[in-house]
Structures are given as structure tokens and as C-alpha cells.
C-alpha positions as CSV (number, residue, x, y, z in Angstrom):
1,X,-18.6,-134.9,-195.7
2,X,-21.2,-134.6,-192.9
3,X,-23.9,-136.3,-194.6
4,X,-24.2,-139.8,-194.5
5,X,-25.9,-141.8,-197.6
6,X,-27.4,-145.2,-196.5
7,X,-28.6,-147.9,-199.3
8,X,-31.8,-148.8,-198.5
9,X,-31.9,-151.8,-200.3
10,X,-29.0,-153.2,-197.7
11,X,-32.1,-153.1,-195.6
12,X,-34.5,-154.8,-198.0
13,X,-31.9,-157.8,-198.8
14,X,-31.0,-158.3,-195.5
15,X,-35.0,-158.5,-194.1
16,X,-35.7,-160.9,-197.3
17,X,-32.7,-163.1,-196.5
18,X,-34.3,-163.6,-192.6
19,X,-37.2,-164.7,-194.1
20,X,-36.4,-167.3,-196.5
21,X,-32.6,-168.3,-194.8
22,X,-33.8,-171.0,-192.5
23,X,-35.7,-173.0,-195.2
24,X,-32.2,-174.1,-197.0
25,X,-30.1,-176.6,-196.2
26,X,-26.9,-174.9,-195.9
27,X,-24.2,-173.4,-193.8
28,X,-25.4,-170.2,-191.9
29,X,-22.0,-168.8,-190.8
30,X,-21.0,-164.7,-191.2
31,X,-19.2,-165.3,-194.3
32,X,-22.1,-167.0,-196.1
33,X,-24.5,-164.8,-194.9
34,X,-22.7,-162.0,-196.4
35,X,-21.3,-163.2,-199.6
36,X,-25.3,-163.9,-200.6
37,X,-25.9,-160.4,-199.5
38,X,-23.2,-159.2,-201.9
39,X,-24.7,-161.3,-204.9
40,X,-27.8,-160.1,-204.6
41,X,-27.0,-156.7,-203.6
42,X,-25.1,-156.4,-206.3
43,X,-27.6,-157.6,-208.9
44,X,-30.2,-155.1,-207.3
45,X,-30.3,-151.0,-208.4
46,X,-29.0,-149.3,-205.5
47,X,-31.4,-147.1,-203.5
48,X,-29.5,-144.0,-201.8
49,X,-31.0,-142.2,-199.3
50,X,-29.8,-139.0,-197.4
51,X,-32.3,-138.2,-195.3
52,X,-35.6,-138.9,-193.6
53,X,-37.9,-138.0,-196.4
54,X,-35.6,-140.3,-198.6
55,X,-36.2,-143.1,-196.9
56,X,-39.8,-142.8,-196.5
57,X,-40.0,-142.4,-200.6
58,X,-37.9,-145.4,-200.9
59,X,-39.8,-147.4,-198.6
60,X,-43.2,-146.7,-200.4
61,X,-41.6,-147.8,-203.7
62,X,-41.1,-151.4,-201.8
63,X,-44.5,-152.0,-201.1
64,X,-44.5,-152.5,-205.0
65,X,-45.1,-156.1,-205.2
66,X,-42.4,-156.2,-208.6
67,X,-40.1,-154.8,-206.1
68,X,-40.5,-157.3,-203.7
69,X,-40.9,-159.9,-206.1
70,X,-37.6,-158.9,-207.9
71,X,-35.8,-158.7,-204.3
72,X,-36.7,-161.7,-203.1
73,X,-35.5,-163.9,-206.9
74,X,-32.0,-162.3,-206.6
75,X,-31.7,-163.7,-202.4
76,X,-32.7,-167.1,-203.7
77,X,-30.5,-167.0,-206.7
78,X,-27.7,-165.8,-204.2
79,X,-28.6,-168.4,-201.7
80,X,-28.2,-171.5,-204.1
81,X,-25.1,-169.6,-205.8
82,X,-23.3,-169.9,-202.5
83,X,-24.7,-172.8,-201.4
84,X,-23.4,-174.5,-204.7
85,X,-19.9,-173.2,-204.2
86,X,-19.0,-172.4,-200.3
87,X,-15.8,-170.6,-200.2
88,X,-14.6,-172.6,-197.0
């Protein structure tokens, strides 16, 4: 298959989790980083895009302040999960 599919909201996870990383009190190593991305990626609806035009639609709909709202609980919910139970 020649067309790749990206999720967008790897994007939006991943630019919530800069933001709001550094004011916790916890290990910042790979493996922490991306078992919070995990959680909360995987309590966030998936947003698929195949092309330009795709993106651009999915970006508008994160302007929505639920959507960034709703992004940014699941990161913090993520962040305490792993910071409650470190897996090393």
C-alpha cells in the first residue's frame, strides 16, 4: 500500500505532553514518556489522516476547546497513572 495513514492525534498527545511534562515530579526517561502516550492515546478516538486536506480538517477540529480540553485530562490522567506505578 502506497498511501500512508498518520493519526493525528499522536501529534496532539505528544505537543500536550511537552507542555504540561516538566511540572511533575517524576521520571522523564523514553519508556515513561511513551507508556503515558500509550494511555492516553489509547483513551482518545483516533484521528486518521491520508492526505493534506485531512490533516488540515483535523487540525481545525482541535482548535475546539472540548477537544483540547478532553486531550489534555487523558495526558494528566496518563501522567499520574505511570507516575503511580513505574514499570522500572
Amino acid at each position: 500500500m502506497s498511501v500512508k495513514m498518520k493519526n493525528y492525534m499522536e501529534i496532539c498527545v505528544e505537543r500536550t505532553l511537552d507542555s504540561v511534562w516538566g511540572n511533575y515530579d517524576m521520571c522523564k526517561c523514553d519508556r515513561c514518556r511513551a507508556d503515558i502516550m500509550a494511555i492516553a492515546l489509547n483513551r482518545l478516538p483516533a484521528k486518521y489522516v491520508v492526505t493534506p486536506e485531512g490533516e488540515q480538517f483535523v487540525k481545525l477540529i482541535t482548535l475546539q476547546s472540548q477537544f483540547e480540553v478532553d486531550t489534555l485530562a487523558e495526558v494528566v490522567k496518563a501522567i499520574e497513572i505511570v507516575k503511580n506505578s513505574k514499570r522500572h
